[in-house]
N, C-alpha and C positions, 0 to 999 in steps of 0.2 A: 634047787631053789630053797633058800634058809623061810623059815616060818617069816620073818620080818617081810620078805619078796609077796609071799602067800597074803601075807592081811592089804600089803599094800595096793596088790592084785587086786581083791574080793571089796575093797572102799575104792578104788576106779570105778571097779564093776556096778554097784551100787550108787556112787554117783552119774554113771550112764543109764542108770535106770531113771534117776531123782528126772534127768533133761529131757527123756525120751516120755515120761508120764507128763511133764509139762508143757509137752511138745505133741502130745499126742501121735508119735511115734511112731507107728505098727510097726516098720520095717524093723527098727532099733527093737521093740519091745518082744517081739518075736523071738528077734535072738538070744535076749536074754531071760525069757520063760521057755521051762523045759516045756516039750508036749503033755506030757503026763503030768505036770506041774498044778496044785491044787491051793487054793486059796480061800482061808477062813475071812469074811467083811464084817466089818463093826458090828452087822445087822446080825451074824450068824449064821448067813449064809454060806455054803461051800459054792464056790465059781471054778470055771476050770480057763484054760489059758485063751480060747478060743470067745468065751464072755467077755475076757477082759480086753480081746483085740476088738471087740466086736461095740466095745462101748466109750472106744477110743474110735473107731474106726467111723460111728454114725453120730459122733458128737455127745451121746446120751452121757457121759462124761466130759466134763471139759475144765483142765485145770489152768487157772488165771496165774497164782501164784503157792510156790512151794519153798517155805524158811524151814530148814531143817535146825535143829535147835542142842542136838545129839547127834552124834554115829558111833556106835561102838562095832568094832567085827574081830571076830575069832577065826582063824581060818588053819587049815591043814593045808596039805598037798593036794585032796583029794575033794573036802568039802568045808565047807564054812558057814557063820551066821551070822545076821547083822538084825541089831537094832538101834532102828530111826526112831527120835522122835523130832516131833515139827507140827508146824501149821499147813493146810492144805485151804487155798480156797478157791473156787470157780464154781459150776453146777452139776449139778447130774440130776437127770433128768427133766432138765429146765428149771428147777430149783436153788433159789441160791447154797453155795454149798462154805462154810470154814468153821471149821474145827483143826482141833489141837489130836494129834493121833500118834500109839505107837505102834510101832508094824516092826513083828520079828521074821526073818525072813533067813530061808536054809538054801542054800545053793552048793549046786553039786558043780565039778572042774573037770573038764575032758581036754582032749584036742582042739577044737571051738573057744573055748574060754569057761566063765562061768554060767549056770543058769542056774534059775531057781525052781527048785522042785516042790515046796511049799512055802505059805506065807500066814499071818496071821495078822488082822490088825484089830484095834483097839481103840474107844476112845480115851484122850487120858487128861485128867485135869490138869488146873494150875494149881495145884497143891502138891511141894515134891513127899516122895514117901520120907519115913519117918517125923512128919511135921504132929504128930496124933490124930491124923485124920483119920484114923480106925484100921482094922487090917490089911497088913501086907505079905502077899503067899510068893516064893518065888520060887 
């Protein structure tokens, strides 16, 4: 499989994830979160994949709409990463919930397909970098 095959792969993959979060998913989202798979939330929280079926699964998440506004992905044969940025709105925790968010997310390739093994998100303005809005670390 030429690297071209691999990104186009791991951006399926990731938009299977965009449908399955909006969809609230478990069956889908399952598959695509490794077990051992660990997740940084806006708040700073570490979650692990069993949080996050679990706040799909009783509603305590519930996402209305997801405009992705970015995807960029890098991928190998083996593993890859992608960063989304976009709007997310619905509620969590009965709270209304939208904001603008980026999420960098690492996914590992087996037999299965891809999963993800860590993620991280962020919230991120409407100001893009280099406009002088102060520093930027990459």
């Amino acid at each position: 499989m030429h690297d071209h095959d691999h990104t186009e792969s791991l951006r399926a993959a990731e938009r299977r994830l965009q449908a399955a979060q909006l969809a609230s998913d478990v069956d889908a989202l399952s598959e695509l979160l490794d077990d051992e798979g660990r997740f940084t939330g806006p708040d700073g929280h570490l979650y692990t994949k069993a949080d996050d079926l679990r706040a799909h699964e009783t509603g305590h998440q519930v996402l209305t709409s997801l405009r992705e506004e970015d995807l960029r992905v890098l991928a190998t044969a083996g593993t890859g990463v992608t960063w989304f940025l976009g709007t997310l709105e619905g509620s969590v925790g009965g709270q209304p919930l939208r904001a603008r968010l980026r999420y960098t997310r690492t996914w590992l390739r087996d037999r299965a397909g891809w999963k993800i093994i860590a993620a991280h998100a962020t919230f991120a303005t409407d100001t893009p970098p280099g406009t002088g809005d102060g520093p930027h670390r990459g």
